[in-house]
N, C-alpha and C positions, 0 to 999 in steps of 0.2 A: 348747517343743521345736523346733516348727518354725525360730521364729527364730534359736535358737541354731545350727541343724543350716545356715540361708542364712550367719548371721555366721563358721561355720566353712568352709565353701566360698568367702563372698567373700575371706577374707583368706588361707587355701590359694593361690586363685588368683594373690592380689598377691605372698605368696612367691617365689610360682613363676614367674610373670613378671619378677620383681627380680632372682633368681637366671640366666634366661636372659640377660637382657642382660648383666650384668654377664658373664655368660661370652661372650658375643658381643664385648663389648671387651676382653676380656683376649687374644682368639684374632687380633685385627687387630695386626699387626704395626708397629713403628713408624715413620714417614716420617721419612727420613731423605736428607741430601744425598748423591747418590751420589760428590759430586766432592770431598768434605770434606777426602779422606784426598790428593789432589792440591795437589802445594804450589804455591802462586798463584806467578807471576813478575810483579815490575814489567811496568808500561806502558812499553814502550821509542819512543819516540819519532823515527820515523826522517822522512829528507826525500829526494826526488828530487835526482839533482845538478843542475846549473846547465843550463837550457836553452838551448843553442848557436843552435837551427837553431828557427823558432820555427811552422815552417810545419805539421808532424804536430798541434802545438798548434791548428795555427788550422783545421785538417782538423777537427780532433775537435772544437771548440767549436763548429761550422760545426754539425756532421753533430746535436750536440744542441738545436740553437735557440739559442745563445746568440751567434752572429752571422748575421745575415740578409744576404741578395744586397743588400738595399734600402741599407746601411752604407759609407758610403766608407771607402775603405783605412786612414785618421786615424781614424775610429770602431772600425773591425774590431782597430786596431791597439792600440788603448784598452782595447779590452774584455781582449787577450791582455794584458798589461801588468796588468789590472785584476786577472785570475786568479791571476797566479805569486804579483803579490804577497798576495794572499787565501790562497792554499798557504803561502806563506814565511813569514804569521803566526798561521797556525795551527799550525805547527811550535814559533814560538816561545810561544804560548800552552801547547804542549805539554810542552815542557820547565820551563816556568815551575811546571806546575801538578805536576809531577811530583818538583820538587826538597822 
């Protein structure tokens, strides 16, 4: 009697435990993209126009490390040269990868 009366309480238990969860997952809601419902646009691929004046350039490349005082004017003047054209092909990398 005894054992019968432990085999009906331990499997009571596992019911009821089986029964909990499964209502604890049914009550969690589903993850879901919030942006799904937003319709994607192309990568549009755009480029600065043609640098005229090349001096704001060489300010700003200045001001991040990428030319030092130690650089003569032929080197400083490289490195800008080195940049536009590093931009103007990754422009065209962009368009290539896009078509």
């Amino acid at each position: 009697m005894k054992v019968s009366l432990l085999v009906f309480v331990f499997l009571s238990f596992v019911f009821v435990s089986a029964c909990n969860s499964r209502s604890q997952e049914i009550e969690q809601p589903a993850v879901t993209d919030p942006h799904s419902d937003v319709p994607r646009k192309d990568i549009l691929c755009s480029s600065t126009p043609p640098i005229k004046d090349t001096a704001k350039l060489e300010a700003n490349l200045k001001q991040r490390g990428l030319i030092t005082e130690q650089m003569t004017e032929i080197e400083a003047e490289a490195v800008v040269i080195e940049y536009i054209r590093k931009r103007q092909q990754a422009f065209q990398d962009c368009k290539k990868g896009s078509q």
